[in-house]
N, C-alpha and C positions, 0 to 999 in steps of 0.2 A: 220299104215300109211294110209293115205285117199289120195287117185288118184283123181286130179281134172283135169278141164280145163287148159290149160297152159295160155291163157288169163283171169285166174280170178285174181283179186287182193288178192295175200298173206302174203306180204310182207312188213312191217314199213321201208322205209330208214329211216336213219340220218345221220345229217354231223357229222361232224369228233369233233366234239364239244357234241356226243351224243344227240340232239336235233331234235325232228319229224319234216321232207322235207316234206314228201308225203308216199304213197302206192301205190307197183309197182305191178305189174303181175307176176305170176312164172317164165313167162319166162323170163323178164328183170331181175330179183332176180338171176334166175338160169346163165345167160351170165352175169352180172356184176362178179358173182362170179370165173366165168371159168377165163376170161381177168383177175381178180384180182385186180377190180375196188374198191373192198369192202371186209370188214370181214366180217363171221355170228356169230349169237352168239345165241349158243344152250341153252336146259332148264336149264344148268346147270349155266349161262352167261360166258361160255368160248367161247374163241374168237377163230375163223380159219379163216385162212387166203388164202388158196386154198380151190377147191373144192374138190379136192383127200385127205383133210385132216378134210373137213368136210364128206366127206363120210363116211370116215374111222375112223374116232374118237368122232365125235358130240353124245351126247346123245338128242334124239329125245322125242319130245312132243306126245302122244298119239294118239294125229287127228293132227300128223305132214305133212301141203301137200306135193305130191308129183306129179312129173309129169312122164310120161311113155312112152317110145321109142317102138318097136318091139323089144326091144332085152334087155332093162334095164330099171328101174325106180331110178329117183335119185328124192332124201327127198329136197327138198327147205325150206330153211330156212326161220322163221316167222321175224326175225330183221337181215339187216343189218345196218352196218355203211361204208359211204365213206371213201375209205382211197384215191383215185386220183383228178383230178379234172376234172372227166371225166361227172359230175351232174352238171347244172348249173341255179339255181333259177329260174323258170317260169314266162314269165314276166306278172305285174299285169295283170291279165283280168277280164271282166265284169261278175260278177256272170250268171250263166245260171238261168233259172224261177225256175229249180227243186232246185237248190241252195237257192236261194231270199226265196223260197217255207219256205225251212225249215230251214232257221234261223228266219221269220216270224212266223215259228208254223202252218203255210198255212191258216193267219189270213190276209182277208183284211184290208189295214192303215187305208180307210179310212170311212167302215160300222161298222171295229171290228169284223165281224163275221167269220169263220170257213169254206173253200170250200174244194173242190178236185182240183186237181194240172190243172186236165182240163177245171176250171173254173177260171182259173184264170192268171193273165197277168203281164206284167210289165208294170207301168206308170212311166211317164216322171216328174217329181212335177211340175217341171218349162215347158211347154211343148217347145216342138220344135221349133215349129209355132210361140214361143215370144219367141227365143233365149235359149231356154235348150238345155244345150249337152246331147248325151247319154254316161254319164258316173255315175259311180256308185256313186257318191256324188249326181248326179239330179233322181236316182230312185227307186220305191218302188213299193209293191207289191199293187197289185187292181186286186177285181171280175171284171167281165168284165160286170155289169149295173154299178160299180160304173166308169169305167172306162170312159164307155159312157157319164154319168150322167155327169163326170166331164168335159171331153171335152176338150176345151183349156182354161177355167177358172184358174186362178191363182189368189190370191193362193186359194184352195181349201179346207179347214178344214176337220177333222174325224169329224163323229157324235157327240163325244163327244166338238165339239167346237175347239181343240188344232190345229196346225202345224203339218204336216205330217213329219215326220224324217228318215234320211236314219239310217239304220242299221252300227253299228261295222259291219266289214268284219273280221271274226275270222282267226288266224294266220295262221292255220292250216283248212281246208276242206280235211274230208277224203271220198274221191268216192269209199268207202266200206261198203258192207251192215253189215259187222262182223267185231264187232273189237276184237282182241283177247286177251286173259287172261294177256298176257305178254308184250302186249303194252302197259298197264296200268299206268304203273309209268311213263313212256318216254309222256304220252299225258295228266299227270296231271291229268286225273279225276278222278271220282268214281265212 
């Protein structure tokens, strides 16, 4: 087992339809489980339904985390699923820069080139100043000379001559640096 922070993200939810929420902390992993807000489901994909019968019965993944008391360590589960309705959709909100960052590829829209997270900003397309809201349909990523350069100009073209375009907003954003072996199938990729 590996002892982690009990604030790190270890955890896949899903709702009750098997389907990626989000990625919780151990410790919201470990209290949804206690209250019996959610099942786990171990390497083996069997489901438990207490904690005392995930303790007692789950077969454990290898670098299964876990979190540590003075007095016990209990294994947090890599997946659950809700079974209450005690989880309730987040409501939309505006990507953060480190977000915008990397579904952009941390490419300015409108030089095309490649910066560091600390070079770079969100613009407004339509700005402010002629009636752009700040919302995720009016914004995208910019260096900050392109930023300058473009000022309150509208519209503003890439290099390449085109429309600046917002991004899809992907259904799922996981604010984890690891995803794990067994999240795999549940987030569709490769």
């Amino acid at each position: 087992m590996n002892i982690i922070d009990s604030n790190t993200k270890t955890t896949l939810l899903l709702n009750n339809a098997w389907q990626p929420i989000t990625t919780i902390t151990a410790r919201a992993a470990f209290l949804h489980l206690l209250k019996k807000n959610v099942t786990a489901i171990d390497k083996n994909s069997n489901v438990f339904h207490s904690l005392e019968s995930w303790n007692n019965l789950a077969d454990y993944f290898d670098d299964q985390p876990s979190i540590r008391s003075a007095k016990a360590t209990w294994p947090i589960p890599t997946i659950i699923v809700v079974t209450s309705r005690f989880f309730k959709r987040p409501k939309k909100k505006k990507l953060s820069l480190a977000e915008t960052a990397k579904i952009y590829e941390f490419t300015c829209q409108y030089c095309l080139n490649k910066f560091a997270l600390k070079d770079l900003t969100i613009d407004h397309i339509l700005p402010r100043s002629k009636g752009g809201q700040d919302v995720h349909e009016n914004r995208t990523l910019s260096c900050q000379p392109c930023n300058t350069r473009k000022g309150s100009k509208y519209p503003f073209p890439n290099n390449e001559g085109k429309e600046v375009l917002v991004p899809n907003i992907p259904s799922l954003i996981l604010n984890t640096n690891k995803i794990r072996e067994e999240w795999i199938n549940f987030l569709q990729i490769s």
